[in-house]
N, C-alpha and C positions, 0 to 999 in steps of 0.2 A: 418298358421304355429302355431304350439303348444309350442311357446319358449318362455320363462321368465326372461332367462338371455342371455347377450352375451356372448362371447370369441372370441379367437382371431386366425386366420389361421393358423401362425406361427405354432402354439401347433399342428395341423395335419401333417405339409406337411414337419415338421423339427424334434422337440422334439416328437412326438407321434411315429416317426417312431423310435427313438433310443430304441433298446434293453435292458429292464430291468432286473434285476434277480428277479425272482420270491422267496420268503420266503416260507414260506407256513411251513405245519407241517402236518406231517407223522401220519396218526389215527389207522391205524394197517397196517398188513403185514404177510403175509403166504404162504406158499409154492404155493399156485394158487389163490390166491386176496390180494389184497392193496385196501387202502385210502388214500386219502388228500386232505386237505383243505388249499386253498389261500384265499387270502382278498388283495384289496385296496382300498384307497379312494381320492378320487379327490374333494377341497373344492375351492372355488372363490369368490372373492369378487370385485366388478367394481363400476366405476362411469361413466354415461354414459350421455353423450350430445347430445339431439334431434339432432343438429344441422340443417340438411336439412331436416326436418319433423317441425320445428319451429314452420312454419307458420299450417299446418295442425292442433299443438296441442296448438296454442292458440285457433283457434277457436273451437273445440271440448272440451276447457276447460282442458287438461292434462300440468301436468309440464311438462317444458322442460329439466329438469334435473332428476337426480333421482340415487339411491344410489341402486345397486344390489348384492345381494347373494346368492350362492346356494352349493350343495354338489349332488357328486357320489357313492356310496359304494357299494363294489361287495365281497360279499362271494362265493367263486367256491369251488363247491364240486366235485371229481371225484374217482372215483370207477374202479379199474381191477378186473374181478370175474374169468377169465378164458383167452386164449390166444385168444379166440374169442367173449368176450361179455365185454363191458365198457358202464359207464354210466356218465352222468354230467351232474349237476343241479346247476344254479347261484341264489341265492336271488339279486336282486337287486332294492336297497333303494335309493330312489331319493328324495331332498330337495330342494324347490325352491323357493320365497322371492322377491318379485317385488312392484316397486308402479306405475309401467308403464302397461297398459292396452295390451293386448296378440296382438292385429291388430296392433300396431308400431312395434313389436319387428323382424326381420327380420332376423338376425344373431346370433348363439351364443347357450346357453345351451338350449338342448333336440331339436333343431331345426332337427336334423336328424330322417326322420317321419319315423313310425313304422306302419305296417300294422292294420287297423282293424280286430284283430285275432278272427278268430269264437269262439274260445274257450278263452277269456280273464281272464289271473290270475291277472291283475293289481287291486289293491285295495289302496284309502284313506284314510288315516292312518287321516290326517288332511288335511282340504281344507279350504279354504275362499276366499275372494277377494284379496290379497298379498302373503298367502302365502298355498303353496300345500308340504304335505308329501307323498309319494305311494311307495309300496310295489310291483313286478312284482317277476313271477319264469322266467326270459328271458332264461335261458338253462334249457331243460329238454330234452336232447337227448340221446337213447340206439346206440351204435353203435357192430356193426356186422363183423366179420370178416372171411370170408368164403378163398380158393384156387385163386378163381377166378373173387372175386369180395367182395367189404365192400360196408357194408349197415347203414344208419345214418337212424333214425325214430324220429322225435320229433320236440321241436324249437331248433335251432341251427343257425348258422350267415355264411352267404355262401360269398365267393368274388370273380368275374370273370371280367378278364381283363388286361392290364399292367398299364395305366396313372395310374398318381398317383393325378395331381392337379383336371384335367378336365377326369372321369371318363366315359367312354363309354357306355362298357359290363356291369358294376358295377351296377344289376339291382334287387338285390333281399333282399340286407341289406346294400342300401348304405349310405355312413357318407357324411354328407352336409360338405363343405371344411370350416365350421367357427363352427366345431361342439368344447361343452366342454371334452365330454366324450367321449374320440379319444382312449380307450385301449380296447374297446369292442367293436364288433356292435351288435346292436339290432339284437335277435334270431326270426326267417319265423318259421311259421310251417310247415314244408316239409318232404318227403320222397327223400333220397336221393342213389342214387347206385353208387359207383365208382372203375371200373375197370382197371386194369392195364396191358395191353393187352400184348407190351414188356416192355423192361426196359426203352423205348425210348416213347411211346405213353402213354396216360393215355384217358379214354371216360369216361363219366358221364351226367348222366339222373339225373334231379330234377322234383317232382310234390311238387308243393306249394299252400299253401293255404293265398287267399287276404282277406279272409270275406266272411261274408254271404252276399253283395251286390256285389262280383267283382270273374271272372270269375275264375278258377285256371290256373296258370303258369306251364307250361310243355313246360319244355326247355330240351337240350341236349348237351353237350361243348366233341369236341376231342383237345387234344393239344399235339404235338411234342418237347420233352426237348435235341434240339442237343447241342455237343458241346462250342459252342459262341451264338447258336438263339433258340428261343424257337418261336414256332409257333401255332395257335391254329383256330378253326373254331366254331361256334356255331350256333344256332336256336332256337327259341324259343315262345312260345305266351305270352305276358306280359298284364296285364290289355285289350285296346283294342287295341292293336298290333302286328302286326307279324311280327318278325326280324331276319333278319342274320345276322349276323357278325364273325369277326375275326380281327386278331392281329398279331405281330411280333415283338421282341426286340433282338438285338443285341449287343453283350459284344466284347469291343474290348479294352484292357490292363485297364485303370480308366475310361472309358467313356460308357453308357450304351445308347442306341440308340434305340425309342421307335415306335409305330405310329400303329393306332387301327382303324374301322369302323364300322357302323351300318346304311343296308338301313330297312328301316321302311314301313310297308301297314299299314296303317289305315281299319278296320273292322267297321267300325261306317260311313265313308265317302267311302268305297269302291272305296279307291286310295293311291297312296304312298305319304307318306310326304317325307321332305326335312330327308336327312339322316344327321348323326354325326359322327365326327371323331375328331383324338386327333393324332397331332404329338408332339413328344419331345428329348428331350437329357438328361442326367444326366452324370457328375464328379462325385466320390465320391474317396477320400482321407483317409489319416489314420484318419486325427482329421479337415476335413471341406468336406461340400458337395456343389453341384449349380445347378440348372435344370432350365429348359427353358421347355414352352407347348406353342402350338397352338390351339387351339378348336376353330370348327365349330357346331354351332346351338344347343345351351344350351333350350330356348323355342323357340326361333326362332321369336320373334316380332321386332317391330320396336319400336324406340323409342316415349316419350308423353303416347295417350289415351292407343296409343296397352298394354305398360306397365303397367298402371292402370286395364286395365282388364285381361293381366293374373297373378297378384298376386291371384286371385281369380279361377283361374283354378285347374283341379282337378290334372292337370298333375305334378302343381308344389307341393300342397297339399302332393300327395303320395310320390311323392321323386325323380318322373323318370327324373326332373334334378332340379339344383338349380340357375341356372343362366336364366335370362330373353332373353339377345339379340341373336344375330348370331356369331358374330365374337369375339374372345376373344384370348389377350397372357399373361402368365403367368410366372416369375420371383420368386425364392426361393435361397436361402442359406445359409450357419450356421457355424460356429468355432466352437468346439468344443474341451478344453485341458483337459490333463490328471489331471489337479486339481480339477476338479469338473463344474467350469465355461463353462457357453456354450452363443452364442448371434450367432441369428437367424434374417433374414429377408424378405423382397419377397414383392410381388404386383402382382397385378391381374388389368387387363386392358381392359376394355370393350371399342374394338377398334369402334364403328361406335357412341358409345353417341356425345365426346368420354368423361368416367370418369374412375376411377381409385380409388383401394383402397391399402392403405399399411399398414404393419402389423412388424414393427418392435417387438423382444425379447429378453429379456436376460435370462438366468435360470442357476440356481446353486443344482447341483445333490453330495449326500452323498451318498457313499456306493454302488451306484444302487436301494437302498430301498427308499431314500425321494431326494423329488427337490423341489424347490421352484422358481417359474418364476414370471417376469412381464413386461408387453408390453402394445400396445396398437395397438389397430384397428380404422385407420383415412382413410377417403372417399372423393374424391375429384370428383366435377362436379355440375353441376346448379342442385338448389335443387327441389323438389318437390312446385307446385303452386296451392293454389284453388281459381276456379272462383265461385262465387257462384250470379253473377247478370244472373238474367234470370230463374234463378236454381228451377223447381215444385218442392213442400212439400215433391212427392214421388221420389225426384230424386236418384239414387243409390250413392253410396260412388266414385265411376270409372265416373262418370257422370260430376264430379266437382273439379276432381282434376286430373292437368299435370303434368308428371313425365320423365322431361327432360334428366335425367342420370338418370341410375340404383345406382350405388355409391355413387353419389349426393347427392339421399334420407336416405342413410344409416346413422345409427348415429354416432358419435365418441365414445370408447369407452377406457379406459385407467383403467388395469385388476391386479390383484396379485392372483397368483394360487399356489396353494401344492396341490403335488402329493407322497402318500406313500403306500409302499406295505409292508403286514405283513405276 
């Protein structure tokens, strides 16, 4: 994982989804093109407790405390030149500030991986051993708009699927559920077509690029908007996999009713693996929401060595999921009054360790332009153990340490965030 700081779920799966009003300011205007430019920024400051890592970072020599900060900031440029040509370009500036070594850090800021893009605009502004400044262009997309079809050319941030906690289809720019920077996802570089065949169906082809080490992504998604259900079907090659999948949600008065699949081949093993699926529910009200998820086979190990060796896997590495075991249910919900005040909460339950994390929040929003939240991220389960008698000189990291819970090993973290749009 590439993360320096934590956060805390809550800010995804509650407060990330509440609607902002966008500021922004108007750079010109004419009879056939426009401009405008937005900005936000998202700052955090944490203090976080090894906790179930304890024992790992006395003997490696790391504190087991440690004070964390970082920032997000996004300039969005967007351009109309015609009724069928737009463009948009994000700078975004990222800030990060740690005294905790990158291999503890599990949860939380820039954890949601971004492809190794063939063509990288990321640059170093400042780097060392606590703290990193970089510079990225994450949107650089033309978009096209033809009779019969709009065409996106560039990086851009794609989303397929319904879950919301335990995401499925979600394979091409997905947000780790303890991400900080929950208003944007990371821009693929992709070629993208989407057609609108009636006013009922919509189809859409992506060719993406992983890097010059990983194969390209050629997928395809149909999906049906009735009524009360929406319905969808797709395909696709993703790193070394071949999937199909689809989905289904249904809207019935406040209750939203959800449940998604994917069976998987394996191209490397020349046989199917264990598929994914997500079922759920969601309430939402005028001023509170509440959702329930089921998820089957996040990496699909067992609990102990199996989880010590796939933190090290490529699959968790790229993003294609964020959770280790099989079986997981999921728990969220939030108040939210017309004064500003909002308090959010939920848990995530790794039903076979069995541990558990909860992510209580409160936040307080002005205007739609600035909030200011604080919460914390607590993990419960037998923590992480190393054995080290017996242990050769060349023995790996996975070799000598048991990881009883997945949640167990996570640290405790207790966070203050502002979030503002200009």
């Amino acid at each position: 994982m590439n993360s320096k700081i934590f956060a805390v779920a809550a800010a995804v799966v509650l407060f990330g989804a509440i609607p902002h009003a966008q500021a922004g300011w108007e750079l010109w205007e004419t009879d056939e093109s426009a401009g405008r430019l937005g900005a936000n920024l998202q700052m955090m400051s944490a203090y976080v407790d090894l906790g179930g890592l304890s024992e790992v970072a006395d003997v490696a020599g790391f504190p087991t405390e440690a004070g964390l900060a970082g920032a997000v900031g996004r300039l969005e440029w967007s351009a109309e030149f015609s009724d069928w040509l737009t463009l948009d370009v994000h700078n975004r500036l990222v800030w990060q500030s740690s005294t905790l070594p990158e291999e503890l850090l599990f949860q939380g800021f820039e954890v949601s991986r971004g492809d190794d893009r063939r063509f990288s605009t990321e640059y170093d502004l400042l780097e060392n051993d606590t703290l990193r400044l970089t510079h990225d262009l994450d949107r650089l997309v033309v978009g096209l708009y033809f009779d019969l079809f709009d065409v996106y050319l560039g990086r851009q941030a794609i989303r397929w699927g319904v879950s919301e906690m335990f995401t499925v289809a979600d394979r091409f720019a997905p947000l780790s559920p303890f991400e900080l920077d929950t208003l944007q996802r990371r821009g693929i570089d992709a070629a993208r077509v989407v057609s609108h065949l009636t006013p009922d169906v919509e189809v859409e082809m992506v060719v993406a690029d992983r890097g010059e080490d990983e194969p390209l992504t050629i997928a395809g998604r149909a999906e049906y908007f009735g009524v009360n259900f929406d319905a969808y079907g797709g395909f696709g090659r993703f790193w070394n996999r071949l999937s199909a999948m689809g989905g289904v949600s249904y809207l019935s008065g406040y209750w939203k009713f959800y449940g998604e699949g994917e069976a998987l081949f394996n191209l490397d093993e020349s046989e199917l693996d264990r598929p994914r699926a997500t079922a759920g529910a969601q309430r939402v009200a005028a001023d509170w929401v509440i959702g329930l998820e089921y998820h089957y086979n996040g990496f699909g190990v067992n609990p102990g060595d199996d989880y010590a060796q796939a933190f090290g896997s490529d699959e968790l590495a790229r993003g294609e999921t964020y959770f280790l075991g099989r079986h997981y249910a999921g728990l969220n919900g939030g108040y939210f009054h017309e004064s500003g005040w909002g308090f959010a909460g939920g848990a995530i339950l790794n039903v076979v360790d069995p541990g558990v994390v909860i992510f209580p929040s409160v936040q307080y929003e002005v205007e739609d332009r600035f909030s200011v939240s604080a919460g914390a991220y607590v993990g419960f389960g037998e923590s992480a153990e190393l054995d080290l008698s017996g242990a050769q000189p060349d023995a790996e990291f996975e070799d000598v340490i048991s990881i009883p819970s997945e949640f167990g090993a996570a640290s405790d973290l207790y966070f203050l965030q502002m979030t503002a749009f200009f």
